[in-house]
C-alpha positions as CSV (number, residue, x, y, z in Angstrom):
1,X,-19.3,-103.1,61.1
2,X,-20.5,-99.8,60.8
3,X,-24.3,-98.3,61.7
4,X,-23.5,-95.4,59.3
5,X,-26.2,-94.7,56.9
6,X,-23.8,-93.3,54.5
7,X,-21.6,-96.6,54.9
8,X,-24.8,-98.7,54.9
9,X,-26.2,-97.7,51.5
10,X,-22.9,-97.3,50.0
11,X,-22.4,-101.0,50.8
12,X,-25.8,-102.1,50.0
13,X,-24.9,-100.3,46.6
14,X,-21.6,-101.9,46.3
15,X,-22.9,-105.4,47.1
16,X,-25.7,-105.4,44.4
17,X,-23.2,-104.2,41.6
18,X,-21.1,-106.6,42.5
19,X,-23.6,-109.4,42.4
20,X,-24.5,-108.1,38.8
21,X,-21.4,-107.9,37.8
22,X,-20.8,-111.8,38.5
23,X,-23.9,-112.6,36.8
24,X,-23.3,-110.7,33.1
25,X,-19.8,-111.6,33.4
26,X,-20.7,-115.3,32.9
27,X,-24.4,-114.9,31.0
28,X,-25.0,-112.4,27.7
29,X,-27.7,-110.6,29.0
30,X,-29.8,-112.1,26.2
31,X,-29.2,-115.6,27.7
32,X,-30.6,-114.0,30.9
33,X,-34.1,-114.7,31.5
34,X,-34.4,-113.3,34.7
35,X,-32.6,-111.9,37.6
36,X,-33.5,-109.9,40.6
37,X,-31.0,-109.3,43.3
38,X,-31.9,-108.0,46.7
39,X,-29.4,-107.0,49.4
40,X,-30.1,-104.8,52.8
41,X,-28.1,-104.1,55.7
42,X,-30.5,-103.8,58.9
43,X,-29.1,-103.6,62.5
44,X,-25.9,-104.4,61.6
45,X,-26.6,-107.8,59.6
46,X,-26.7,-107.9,55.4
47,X,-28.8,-109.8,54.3
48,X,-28.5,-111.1,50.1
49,X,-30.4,-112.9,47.8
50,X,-29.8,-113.5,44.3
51,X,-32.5,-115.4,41.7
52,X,-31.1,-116.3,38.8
53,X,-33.6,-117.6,35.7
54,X,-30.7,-118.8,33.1
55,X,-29.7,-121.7,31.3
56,X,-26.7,-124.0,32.5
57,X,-25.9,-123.9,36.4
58,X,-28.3,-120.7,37.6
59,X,-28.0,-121.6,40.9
60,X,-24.0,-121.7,41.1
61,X,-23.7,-118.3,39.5
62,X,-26.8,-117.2,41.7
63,X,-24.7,-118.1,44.7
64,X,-21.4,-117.1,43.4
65,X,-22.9,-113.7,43.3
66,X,-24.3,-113.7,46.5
67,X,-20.6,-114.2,47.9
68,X,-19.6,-111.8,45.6
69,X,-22.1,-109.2,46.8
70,X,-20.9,-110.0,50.8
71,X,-17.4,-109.6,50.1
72,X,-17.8,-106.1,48.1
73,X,-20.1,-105.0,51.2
74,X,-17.7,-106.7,53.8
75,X,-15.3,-104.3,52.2
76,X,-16.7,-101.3,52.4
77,X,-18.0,-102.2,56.2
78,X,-14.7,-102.9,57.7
């Protein structure tokens, strides 16, 4: 991984789209009650969490988009 702060916010940027992207691709954002996603990237470790307030299986999506947010970071990192 990379210490770059360039690299580091670009991937902290990258990662939290992503994560939204997951989200509103399986919810109408009027279905959406709530959702807050939070990714950083400190000494070298990111670090995501995604809370997901939605009917049907929240906590899948949450998680799908939690993966979803490493692997568009992991990306950008490599």
């Amino acid at each position: 991984m990379t210490d770059g702060g360039t690299d580091a916010t670009a991937a902290v940027t990258a990662a939290a789209d992503a994560a939204h992207e997951v989200v509103f691709s399986r919810y109408d954002r009027t279905d959406v009650d709530d959702v807050d996603v939070t990714v950083s990237f400190e000494d070298d470790e990111l670090t995501v969490e995604v809370i997901l307030e939605a009917p049907g299986d929240a906590d899948r999506v949450a998680d799908d988009a939690a993966l979803a947010a490493r692997s568009a970071a992991d990306d950008l990192l490599d």
